[in-house]
C-alpha positions as CSV (number, residue, x, y, z in Angstrom):
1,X,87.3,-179.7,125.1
2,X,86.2,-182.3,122.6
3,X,84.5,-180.9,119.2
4,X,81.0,-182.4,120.2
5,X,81.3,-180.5,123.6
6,X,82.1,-177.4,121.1
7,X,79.1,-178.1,119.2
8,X,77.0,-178.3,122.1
9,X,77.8,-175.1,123.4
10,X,77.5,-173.3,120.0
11,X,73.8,-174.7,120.1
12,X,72.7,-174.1,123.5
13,X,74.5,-170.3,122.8
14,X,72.7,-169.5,119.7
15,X,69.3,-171.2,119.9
16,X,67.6,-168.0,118.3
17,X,70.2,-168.9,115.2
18,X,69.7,-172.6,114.9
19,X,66.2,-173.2,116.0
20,X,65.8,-176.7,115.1
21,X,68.8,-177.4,113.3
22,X,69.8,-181.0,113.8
23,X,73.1,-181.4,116.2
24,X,74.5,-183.1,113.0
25,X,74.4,-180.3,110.7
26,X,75.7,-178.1,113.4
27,X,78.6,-180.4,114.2
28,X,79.5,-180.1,110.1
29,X,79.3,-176.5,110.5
30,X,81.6,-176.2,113.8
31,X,84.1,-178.9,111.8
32,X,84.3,-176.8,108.2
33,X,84.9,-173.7,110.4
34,X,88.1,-175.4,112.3
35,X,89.4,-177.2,109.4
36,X,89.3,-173.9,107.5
37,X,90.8,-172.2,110.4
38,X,93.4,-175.0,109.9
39,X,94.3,-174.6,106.5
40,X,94.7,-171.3,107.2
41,X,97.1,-171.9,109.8
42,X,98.6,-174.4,108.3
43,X,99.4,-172.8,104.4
44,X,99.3,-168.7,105.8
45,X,102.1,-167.0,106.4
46,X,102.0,-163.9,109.7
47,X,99.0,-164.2,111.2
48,X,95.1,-165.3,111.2
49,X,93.0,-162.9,112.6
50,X,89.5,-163.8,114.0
51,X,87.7,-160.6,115.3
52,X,86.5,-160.7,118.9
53,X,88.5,-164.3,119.3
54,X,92.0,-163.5,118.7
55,X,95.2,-163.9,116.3
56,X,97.1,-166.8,115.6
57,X,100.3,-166.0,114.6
58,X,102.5,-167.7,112.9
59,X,106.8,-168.0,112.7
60,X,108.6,-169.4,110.8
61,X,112.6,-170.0,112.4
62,X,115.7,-171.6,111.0
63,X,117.3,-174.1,113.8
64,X,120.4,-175.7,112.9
65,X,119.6,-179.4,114.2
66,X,122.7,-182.3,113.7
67,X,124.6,-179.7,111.2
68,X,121.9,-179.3,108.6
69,X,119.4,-176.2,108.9
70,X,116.0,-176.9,108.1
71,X,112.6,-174.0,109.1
72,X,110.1,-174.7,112.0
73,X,106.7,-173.1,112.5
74,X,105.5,-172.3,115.5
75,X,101.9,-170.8,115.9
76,X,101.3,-168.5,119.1
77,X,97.8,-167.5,119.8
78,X,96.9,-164.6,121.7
79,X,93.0,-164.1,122.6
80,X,91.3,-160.7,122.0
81,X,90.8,-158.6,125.0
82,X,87.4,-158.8,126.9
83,X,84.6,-156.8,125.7
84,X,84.2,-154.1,129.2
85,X,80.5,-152.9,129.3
86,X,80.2,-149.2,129.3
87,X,79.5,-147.7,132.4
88,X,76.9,-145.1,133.0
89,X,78.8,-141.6,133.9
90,X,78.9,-141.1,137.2
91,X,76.7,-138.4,138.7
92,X,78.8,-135.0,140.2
93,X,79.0,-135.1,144.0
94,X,79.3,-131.7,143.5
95,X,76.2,-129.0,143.8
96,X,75.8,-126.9,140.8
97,X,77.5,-123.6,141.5
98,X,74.8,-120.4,141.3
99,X,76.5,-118.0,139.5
100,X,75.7,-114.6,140.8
């Protein structure tokens, strides 16, 4: 997915939030968001943590490459679980019992 295919979503998902915001301004929006997320990634230490999207987490190792050591980042990401809608409770099958 490009960015301007992100954008487009993000406008055609929230047309009650933008209205009649231009495509441009929406596209600066979606590109200060992921070039926060970024830095973030990028500077942070453990993890980032985006509520209902997921974490990404980040580790740092030492690998030994050609006799000198040096530290690698790696950045997993693991999405947040789906949102279940609640279920109505099911009805007894049961009869009432009469008590008597």
């Amino acid at each position: 997915m490009k960015t301007i295919d992100l954008v487009k979503q993000v406008m055609s998902a929230g047309k009650d939030v933008f209205g009649d915001v231009p495509e441009r301004q929406v596209a600066t929006m979606v590109n200060a968001v992921l070039a926060e997320l970024n830095r973030q990634i990028r500077e942070g230490s453990g993890q980032v943590v985006l509520a209902g999207f997921g974490r990404f987490v980040i580790r740092e190792t030492k690998v030994s490459i050609e006799g000198s050591e040096t530290t690698r980042r790696r950045v997993g990401f693991r999405p947040a679980a789906p949102r279940v809608e609640a279920k109505p409770a099911a009805k007894s099958r049961k009869p009432a019992r009469k008590k008597g």
